[in-house]
C-alpha positions in Angstrom: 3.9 -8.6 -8.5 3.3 -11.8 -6.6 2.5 -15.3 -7.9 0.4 -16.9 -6.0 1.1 -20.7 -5.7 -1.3 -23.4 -4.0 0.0 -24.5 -0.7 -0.2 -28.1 0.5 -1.6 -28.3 4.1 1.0 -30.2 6.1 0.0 -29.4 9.5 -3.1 -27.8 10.1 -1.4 -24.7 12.0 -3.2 -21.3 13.4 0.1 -19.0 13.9 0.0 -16.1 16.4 -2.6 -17.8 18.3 -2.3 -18.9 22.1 -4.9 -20.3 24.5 -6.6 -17.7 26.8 -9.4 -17.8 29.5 -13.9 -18.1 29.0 -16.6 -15.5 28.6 -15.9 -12.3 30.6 -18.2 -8.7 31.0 -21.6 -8.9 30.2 -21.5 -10.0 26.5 -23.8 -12.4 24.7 -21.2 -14.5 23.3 -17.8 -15.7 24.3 -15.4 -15.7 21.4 -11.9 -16.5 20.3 -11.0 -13.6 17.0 -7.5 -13.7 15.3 -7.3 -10.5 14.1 -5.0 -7.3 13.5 -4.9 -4.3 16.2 -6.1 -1.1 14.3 -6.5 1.1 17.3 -6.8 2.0 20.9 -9.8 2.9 23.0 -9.5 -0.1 25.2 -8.4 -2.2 22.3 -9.7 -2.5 18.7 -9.7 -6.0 16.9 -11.6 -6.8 13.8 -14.2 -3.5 14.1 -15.0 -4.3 18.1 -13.7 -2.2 20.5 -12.6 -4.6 23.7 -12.4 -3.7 27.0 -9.3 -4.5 28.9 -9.4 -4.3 32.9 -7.2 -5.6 35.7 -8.3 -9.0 34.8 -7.5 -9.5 31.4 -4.7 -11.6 30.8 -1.7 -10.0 28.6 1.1 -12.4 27.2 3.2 -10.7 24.8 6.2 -13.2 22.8 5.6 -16.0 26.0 5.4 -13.3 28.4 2.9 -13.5 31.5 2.2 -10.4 33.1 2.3 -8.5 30.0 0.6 -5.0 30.1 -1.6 -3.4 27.7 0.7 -0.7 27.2 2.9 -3.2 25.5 0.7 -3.8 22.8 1.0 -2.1 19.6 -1.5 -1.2 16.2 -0.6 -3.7 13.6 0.1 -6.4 15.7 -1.7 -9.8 15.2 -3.2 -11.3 18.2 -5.3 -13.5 20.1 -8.3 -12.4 21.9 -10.7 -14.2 23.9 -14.1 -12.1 25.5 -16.9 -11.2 25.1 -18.7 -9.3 22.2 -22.3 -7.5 23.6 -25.3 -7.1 21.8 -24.3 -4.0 19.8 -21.5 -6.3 17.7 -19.1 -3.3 18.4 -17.7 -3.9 21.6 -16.6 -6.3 24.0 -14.8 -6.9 26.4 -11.3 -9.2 26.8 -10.7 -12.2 29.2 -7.1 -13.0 27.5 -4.9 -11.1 24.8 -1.8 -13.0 23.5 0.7 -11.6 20.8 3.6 -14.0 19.2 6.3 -12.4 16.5 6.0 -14.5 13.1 10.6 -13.4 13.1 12.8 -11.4 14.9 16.0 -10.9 13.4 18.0 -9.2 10.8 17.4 -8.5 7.2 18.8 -10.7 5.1 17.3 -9.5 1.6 15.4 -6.3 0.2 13.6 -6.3 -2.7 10.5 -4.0 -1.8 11.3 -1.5 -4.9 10.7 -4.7 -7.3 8.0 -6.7 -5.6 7.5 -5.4 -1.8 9.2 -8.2 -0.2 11.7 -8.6 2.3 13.9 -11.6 3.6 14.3 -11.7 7.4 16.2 -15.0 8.8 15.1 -16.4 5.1 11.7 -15.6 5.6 9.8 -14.4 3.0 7.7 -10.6 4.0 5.2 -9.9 2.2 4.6 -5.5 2.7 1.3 -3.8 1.4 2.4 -0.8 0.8 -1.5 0.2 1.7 -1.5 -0.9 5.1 1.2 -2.9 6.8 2.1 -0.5 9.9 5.9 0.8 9.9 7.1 1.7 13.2 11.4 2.6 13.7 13.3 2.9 16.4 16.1 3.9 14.5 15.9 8.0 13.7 17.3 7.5 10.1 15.3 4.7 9.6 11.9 6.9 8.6 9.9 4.8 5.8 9.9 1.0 4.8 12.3 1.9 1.9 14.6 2.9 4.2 15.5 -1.1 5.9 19.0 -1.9 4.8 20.4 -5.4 4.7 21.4 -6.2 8.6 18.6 -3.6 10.1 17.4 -5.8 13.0 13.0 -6.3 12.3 10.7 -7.7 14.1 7.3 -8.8 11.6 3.7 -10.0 12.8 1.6 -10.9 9.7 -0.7 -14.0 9.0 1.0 -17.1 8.1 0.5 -20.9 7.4 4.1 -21.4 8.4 5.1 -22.2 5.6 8.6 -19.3 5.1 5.5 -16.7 3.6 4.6 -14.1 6.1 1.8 -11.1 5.1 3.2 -8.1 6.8 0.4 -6.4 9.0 3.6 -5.0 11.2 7.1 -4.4 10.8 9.4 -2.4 13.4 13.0 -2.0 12.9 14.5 -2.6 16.6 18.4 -1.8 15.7 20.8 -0.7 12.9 22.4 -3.6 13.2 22.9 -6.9 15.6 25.5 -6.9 18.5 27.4 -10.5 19.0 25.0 -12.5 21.2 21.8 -11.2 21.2 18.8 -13.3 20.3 16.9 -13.8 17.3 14.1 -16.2 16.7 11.4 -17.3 14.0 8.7 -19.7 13.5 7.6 -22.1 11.7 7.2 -25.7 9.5 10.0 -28.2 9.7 10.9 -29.1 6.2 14.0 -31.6 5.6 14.9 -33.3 8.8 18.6 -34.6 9.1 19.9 -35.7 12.4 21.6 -32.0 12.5 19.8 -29.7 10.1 16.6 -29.1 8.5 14.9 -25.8 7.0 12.2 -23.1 7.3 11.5 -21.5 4.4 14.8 -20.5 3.3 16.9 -20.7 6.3 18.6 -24.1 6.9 19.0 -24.2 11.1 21.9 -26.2 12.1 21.0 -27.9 16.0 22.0 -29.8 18.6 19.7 -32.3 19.6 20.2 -31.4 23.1 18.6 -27.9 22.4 15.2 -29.9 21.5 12.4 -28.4 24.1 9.1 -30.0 24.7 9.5 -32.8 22.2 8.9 -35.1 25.4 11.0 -37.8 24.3 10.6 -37.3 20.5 12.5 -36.5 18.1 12.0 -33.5 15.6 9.7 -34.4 12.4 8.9 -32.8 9.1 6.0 -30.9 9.3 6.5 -30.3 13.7 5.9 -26.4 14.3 8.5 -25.1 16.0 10.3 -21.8 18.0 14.0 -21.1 16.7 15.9 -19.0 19.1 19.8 -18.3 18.2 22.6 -16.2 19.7 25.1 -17.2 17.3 25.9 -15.2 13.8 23.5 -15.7 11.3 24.5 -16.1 7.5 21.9 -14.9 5.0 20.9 -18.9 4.6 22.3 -21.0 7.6 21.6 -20.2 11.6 22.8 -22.4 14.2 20.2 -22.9 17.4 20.4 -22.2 20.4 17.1 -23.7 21.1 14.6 -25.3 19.3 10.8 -25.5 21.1 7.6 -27.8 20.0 4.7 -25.2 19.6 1.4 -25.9 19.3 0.4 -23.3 17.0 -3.2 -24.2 17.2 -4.0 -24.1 20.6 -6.1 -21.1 20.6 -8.9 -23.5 18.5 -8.2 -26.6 20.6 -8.6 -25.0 23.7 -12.2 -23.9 23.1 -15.4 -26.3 22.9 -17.6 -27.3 20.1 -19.6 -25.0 19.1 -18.0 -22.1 20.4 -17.3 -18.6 18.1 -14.3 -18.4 16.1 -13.5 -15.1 14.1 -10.3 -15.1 12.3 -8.8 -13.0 9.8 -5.6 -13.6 7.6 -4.3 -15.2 4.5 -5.7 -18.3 2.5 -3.0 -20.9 2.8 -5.0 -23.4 0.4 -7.3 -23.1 -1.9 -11.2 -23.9 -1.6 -11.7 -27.7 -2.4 -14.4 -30.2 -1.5 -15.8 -27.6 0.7 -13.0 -26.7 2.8 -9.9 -24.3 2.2 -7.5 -23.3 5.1 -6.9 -19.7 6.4 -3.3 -19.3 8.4 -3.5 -22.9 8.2 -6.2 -23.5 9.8 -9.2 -25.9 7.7 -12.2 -24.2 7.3 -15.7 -25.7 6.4 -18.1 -24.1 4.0 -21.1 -24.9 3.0 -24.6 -23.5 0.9 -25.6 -22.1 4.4 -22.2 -19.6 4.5 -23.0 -15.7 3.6 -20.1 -14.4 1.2 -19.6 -10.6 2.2 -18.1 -7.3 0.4 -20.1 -9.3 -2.9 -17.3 -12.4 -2.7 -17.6 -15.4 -4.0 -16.1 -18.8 -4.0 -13.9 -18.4 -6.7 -12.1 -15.9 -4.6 -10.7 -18.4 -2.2 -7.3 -18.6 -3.9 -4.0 -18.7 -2.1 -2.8 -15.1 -0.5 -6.2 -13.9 -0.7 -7.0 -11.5 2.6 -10.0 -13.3 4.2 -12.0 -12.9 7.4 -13.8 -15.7 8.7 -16.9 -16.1 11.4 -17.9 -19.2 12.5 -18.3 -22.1 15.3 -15.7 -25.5 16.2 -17.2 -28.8 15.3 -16.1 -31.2 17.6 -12.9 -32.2 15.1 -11.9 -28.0 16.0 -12.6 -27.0 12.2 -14.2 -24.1 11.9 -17.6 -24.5 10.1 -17.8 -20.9 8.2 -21.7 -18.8 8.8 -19.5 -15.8 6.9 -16.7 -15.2 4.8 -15.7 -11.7 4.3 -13.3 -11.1 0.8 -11.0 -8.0 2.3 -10.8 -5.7 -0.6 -7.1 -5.4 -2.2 -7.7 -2.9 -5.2 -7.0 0.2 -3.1 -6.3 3.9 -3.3 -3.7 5.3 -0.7 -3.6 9.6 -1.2 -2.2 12.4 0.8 -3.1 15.8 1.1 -4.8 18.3 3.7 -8.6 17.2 4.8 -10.7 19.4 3.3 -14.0 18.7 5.3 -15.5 16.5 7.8 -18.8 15.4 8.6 -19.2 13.5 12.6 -21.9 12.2 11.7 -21.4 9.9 8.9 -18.0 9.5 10.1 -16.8 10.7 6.9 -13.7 12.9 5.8 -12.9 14.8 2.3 -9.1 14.9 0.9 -8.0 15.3 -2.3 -11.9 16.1 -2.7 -12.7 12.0 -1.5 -15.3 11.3 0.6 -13.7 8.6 2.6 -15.6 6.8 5.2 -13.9 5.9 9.0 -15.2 2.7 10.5 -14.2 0.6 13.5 -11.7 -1.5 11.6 -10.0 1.4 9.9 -6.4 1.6 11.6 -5.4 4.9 12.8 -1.9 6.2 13.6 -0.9 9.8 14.8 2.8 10.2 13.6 2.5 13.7 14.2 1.6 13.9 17.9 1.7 10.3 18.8 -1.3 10.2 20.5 -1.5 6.3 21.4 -5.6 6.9 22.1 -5.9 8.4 18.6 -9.5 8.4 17.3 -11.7 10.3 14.4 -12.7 13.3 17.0 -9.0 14.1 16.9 -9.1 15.0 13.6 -9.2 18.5 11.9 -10.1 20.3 8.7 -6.3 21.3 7.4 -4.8 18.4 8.9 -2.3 16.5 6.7 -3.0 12.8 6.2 -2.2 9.7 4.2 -5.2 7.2 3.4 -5.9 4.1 2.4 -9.2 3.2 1.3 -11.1 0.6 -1.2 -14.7 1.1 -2.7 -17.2 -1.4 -0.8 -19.9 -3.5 -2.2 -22.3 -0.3 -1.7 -19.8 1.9 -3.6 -18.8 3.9 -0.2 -15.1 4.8 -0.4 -14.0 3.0 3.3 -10.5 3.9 4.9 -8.3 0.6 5.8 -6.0 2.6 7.7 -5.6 6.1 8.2 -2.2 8.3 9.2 -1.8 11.9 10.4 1.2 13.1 9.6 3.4 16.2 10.3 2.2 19.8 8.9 6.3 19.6 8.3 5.9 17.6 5.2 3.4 19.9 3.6 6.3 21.8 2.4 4.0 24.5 0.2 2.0 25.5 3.3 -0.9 24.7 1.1 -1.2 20.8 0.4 -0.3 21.5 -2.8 3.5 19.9 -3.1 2.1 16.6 -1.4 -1.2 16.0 -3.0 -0.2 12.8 -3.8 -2.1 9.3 -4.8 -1.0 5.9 -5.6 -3.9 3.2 -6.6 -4.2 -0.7 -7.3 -7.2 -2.0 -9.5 -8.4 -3.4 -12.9 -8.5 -1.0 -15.7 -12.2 -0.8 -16.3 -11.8 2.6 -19.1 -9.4 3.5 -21.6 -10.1 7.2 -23.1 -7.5 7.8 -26.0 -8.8 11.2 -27.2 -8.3 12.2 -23.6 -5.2 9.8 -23.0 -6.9 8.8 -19.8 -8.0 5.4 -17.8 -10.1 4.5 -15.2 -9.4 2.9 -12.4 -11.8 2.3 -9.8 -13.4 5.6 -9.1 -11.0 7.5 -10.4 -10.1 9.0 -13.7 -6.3 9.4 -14.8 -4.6 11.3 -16.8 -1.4 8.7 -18.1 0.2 11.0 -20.5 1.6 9.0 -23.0 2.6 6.5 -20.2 0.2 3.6 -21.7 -0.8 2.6 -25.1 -4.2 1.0 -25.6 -3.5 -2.4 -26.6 -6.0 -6.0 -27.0 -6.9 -7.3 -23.5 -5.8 -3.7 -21.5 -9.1 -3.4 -20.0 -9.4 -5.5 -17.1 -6.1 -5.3 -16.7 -4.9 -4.8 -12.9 -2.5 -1.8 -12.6 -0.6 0.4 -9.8 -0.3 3.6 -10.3 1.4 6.6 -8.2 0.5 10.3 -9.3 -0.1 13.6 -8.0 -3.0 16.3 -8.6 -3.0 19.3 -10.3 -4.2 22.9 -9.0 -7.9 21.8 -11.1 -8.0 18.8 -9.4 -6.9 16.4 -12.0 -5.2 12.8 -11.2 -2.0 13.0 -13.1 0.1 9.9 -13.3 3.5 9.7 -12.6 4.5 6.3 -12.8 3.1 3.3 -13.1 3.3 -0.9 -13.6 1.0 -3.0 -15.7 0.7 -6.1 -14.0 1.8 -9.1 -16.0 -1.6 -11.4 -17.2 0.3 -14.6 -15.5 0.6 -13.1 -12.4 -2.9 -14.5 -11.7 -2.3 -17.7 -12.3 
């Protein structure tokens, strides 16, 4: 499991954010959201479906000129439009996407805690709902990245070397001699010809300094690391070196105007204000806590979502704070019913609810303008979903996979489940606990003990011919772990 520790704001930095353009179409209110593509239709950001025409601006990694095409589900971007009066669609002035790191695996340790190293980055995966995408053939799952795979990763970050995985796409086996990596970040430990992000210690030139205008690099200066030369799993030498201004997507709009941004707390609430992706956020009595939050979940690592309007010192004063759910079911099986009009489907005998923000992916066609209509009773899928504050089982992202790996022909062989929540029942005549919805048979795998109930706890399992929830494995998580 992860700790979580409390972050110091150095630099008040919004990552994978770039200026773009004013209002656009005919909505009611001109917006800047951070957010997560989930799908495309035009575009899907944060539930709202954006138009993109000939006019919308598309800068991909510094890219002018960038085409829709280009962008991808999972990715973290900037969008500036226009939201109309429905609140589920748009339309899009500007879209701008940045990497967090390109470059090659240094470290794997997603069987122990779901992290990965890249250029001495820290990765963060949820196995729920970070988007995998390979363009290596043997490369087929997330467990499959070897040491050396080349990755490229968009996530939320402060900057700080931490990076929450909404994305990761192995680009190569391995590096050839020469080509380019890069990452992003906080300067930590200046010396006149090193200093460190995260866990990589860069080794420059000050001649490779871009943008500085005459200064000189600084702790706490947000910068752009490009190399060509070898990389060591803890030293990298530049190439170049360029001042971002990781924040300009806030800056460049005027007091008053609407922020939405979703992402990771980098600080904890304190006198009012926390930070999300670095960026300082203002609460007050007046802000709305969705999904049945509270303050007291404004901790460090916490998946937030944030609506609000720029004083004139560009903080955001919060109207709405949304807790994203993290105790989560993920199953796979065949869909055994589907109702249009509650936008609703049954697997593993789930009623599972499809909304606007539910990421969808067809591996099995690769339909990139895959939506709920597509889907058909006997389909095979894999699911994510968390129980909302109305007890409606929600899908967070949603993948229809190939009939191939139904190997039974029935659903049978791969009606599987794997679930994350507190333990909230422990039945010892039956040798069963429950865990949000769902009751499990452990099988001797857990022993009631003081203090188990509450407890969080993953689980993977599969079901039976009855329709039981049998567990095959499963982790207890340590009572520090939420300190």
């Amino acid at each position: 499991m992860i700790k979580k520790t409390l972050v110091s704001i150095v630099y008040i930095a919004l990552v994978a954010c770039a200026a773009g353009g004013g209002e656009t179409g005919t909505g009611q209110d001109s917006n800047t959201v951070v957010g997560t593509i989930t799908r495309f239709g035009s575009v899907f950001v944060n539930g709202v479906e954006y138009e993109i025409n000939d006019n919308t601006s598309i800068i991909l990694n510094g890219q002018t000129g960038s085409t829709a095409s280009q962008l991808q589900v999972g990715m973290v971007v900037t969008l500036v439009g226009s939201v109309n009066t429905d609140g589920v669609t748009g339309a899009a002035s500007s879209i701008t996407f940045d990497d967090n790191v390109r470059g090659t695996v240094t470290e794997n340790t997603l069987a122990s805690n779901n992290q990965l190293k890249v250029l001495g980055q820290v990765v963060v995966v949820d196995d729920f709902d970070t988007v995998f995408e390979s363009s290596v053939p043997a490369i087929k799952k997330l467990a499959d990245i070897q040491v050396n795979n080349v990755v490229e990763v968009s996530g939320y970050t402060a900057g700080d070397g931490t990076i929450y995985a909404t994305r990761i796409e192995v680009k190569q086996q391995s590096r050839s001699d020469g080509e380019e990596v890069e990452l992003k970040g906080l300067v930590s430990s200046v010396t006149e010809s090193t200093f460190i992000i995260g866990d990589m210690t860069i080794v420059y030139d000050p001649e490779v300094l871009k943008d500085f205008a005459g200064s000189e690099l600084a702790n706490g200066d947000y910068v752009e690391v490009k190399s060509v030369a070898s990389v060591s799993p803890n030293q990298l030498v530049a190439s170049e070196i360029e001042l971002k201004n990781p924040h300009s997507a806030i800056t460049a709009r005027g007091s008053n105007e609407k922020i939405e941004v979703e992402g990771v707390v980098s600080s904890d609430l304190q006198n009012s204000q926390f930070a999300i992706n670095g960026q300082l956020v203002l609460v007050s009595e007046a802000t709305q806590f969705e999904n049945g939050g509270r303050t007291t979940d404004i901790v460090v690592g916490k998946k937030v979502k944030v609506t609000g309007r720029l004083n004139a010192d560009k903080q955001i004063v919060a109207s709405e704070v949304e807790i994203k759910q993290e105790e989560k079911t993920k199953v796979a099986g065949l869909i055994e019913d589907i109702n249009n009009l509650t936008k609703t489907i049954s697997v593993l005998t789930q009623e599972i609810s499809i909304s606007n923000a539910t990421t969808l992916i067809d591996d099995r066609e690769e339909r990139r303008f895959f939506n709920f209509s597509h889907l058909l009773i006997g389909d095979y899928v894999e699911i994510s979903y968390y129980v909302d504050s109305n007890g409606n089982q929600v899908a967070s992202k949603l993948k229809l996979e190939s009939e191939s790996e139904d190997t039974s022909g029935s659903g049978e062989a791969h009606a599987e489940w794997e679930i994350k929540g507190d333990i909230v029942a422990f039945d010892v005549a039956s040798d069963t606990i429950t865990v949000l919805n769902h009751r499990i048979e452990v099988d001797g795998l857990l022993a009631l003990v003081d203090g188990i109930i509450g407890r969080e706890i993953e689980v993977k399992g599969s079901v039976t011919n009855a329709g039981v929830w049998v567990a095959n494995e499963l982790e207890l998580k340590d009572m520090e772990d939420d300190d």
